[in-house]
C-alpha positions in Angstrom: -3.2 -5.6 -18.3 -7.0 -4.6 -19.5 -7.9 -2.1 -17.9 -11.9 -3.1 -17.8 -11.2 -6.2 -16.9 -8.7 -5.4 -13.6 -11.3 -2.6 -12.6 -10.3 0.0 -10.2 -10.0 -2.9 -6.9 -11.4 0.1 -4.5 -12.6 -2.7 -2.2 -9.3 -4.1 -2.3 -7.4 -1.0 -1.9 -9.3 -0.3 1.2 -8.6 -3.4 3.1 -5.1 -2.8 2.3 -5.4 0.1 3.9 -7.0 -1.3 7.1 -4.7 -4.0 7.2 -1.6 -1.9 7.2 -2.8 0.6 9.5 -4.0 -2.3 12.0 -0.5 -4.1 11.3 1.8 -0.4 12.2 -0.4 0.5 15.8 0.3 -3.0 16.6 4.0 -2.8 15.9 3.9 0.8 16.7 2.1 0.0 20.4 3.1 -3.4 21.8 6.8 -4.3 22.7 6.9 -7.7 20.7 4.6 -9.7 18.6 5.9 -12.4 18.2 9.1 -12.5 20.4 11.6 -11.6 17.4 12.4 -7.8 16.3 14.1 -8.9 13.3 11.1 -11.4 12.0 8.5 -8.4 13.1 11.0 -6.2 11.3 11.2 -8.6 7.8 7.5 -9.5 7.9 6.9 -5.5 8.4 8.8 -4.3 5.6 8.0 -7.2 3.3 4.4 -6.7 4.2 4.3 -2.2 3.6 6.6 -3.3 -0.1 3.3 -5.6 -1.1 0.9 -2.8 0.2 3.2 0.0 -2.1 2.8 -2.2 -5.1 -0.8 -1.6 -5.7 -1.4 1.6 -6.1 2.5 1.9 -7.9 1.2 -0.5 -10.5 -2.4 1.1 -10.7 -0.4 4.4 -11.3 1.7 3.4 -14.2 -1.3 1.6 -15.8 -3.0 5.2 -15.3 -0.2 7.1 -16.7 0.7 4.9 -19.9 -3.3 3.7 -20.3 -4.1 7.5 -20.1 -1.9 8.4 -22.4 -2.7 5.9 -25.2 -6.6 6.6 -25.0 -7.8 3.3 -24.0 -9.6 4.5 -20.3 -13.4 5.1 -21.0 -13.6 8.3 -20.3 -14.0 9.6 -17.0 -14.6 12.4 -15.1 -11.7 14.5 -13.4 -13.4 14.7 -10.3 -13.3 10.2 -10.7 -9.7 10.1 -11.6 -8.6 13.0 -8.4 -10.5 10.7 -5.7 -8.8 7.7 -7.4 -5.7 8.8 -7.2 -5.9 10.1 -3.7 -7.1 6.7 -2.9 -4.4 5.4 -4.0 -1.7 8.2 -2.5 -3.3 7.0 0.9 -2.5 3.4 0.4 0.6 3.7 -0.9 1.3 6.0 2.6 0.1 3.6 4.5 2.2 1.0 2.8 5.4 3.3 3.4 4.0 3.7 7.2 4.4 -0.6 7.7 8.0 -0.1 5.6 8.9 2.9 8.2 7.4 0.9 11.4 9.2 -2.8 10.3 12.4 -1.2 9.6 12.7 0.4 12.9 11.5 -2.4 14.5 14.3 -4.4 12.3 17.0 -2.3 12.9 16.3 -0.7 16.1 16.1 -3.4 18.7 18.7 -6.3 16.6 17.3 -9.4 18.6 
């Protein structure tokens, strides 16, 4: 994908990340959502895999785009607070993964 044309999605990347942090305190704090571990459980997991994808596919496009040349060029100080932006929605993501599998697993009703 163009890498001018998908542009860096920082706006998108952070409401990822309030979304998953909102989504694991609420599975983290309250006893049920919706009354079924195992559907809190699939839509936690399913949910943290879509937040992971993001920033996974925004690394490879870094690493291969990088490597060919076509980036503008950038400062290193740019690339650093982009890629920790992107570290901290991909935790995040694994956080809603970590939270929905012990909710899946953990209670089996």
């Amino acid at each position: 994908m163009d890498w001018q044309r998908r542009g860096r999605q920082v706006k998108k990347l952070w409401a990822l990340i309030l979304l998953g942090a909102a989504y694991s305190s609420l599975l983290y704090s309250q006893d049920t959502l919706t009354g079924a571990s195992n559907v809190e459980g699939i839509i936690g997991v399913v949910f943290g895999l879509y937040i992971c994808s993001h920033p996974a596919a925004h690394m490879v496009d870094l690493l291969f785009f990088r490597r060919g040349g076509h980036l503008p060029a950038s400062s290193k100080g740019s690339v650093l607070k982009w890629v920790a932006l992107n570290t901290l929605v991909f935790l995040i993501g694994w956080a809603v993964i970590f939270f929905g599998t012990t909710r899946l697993i953990g209670r089996g009703g």
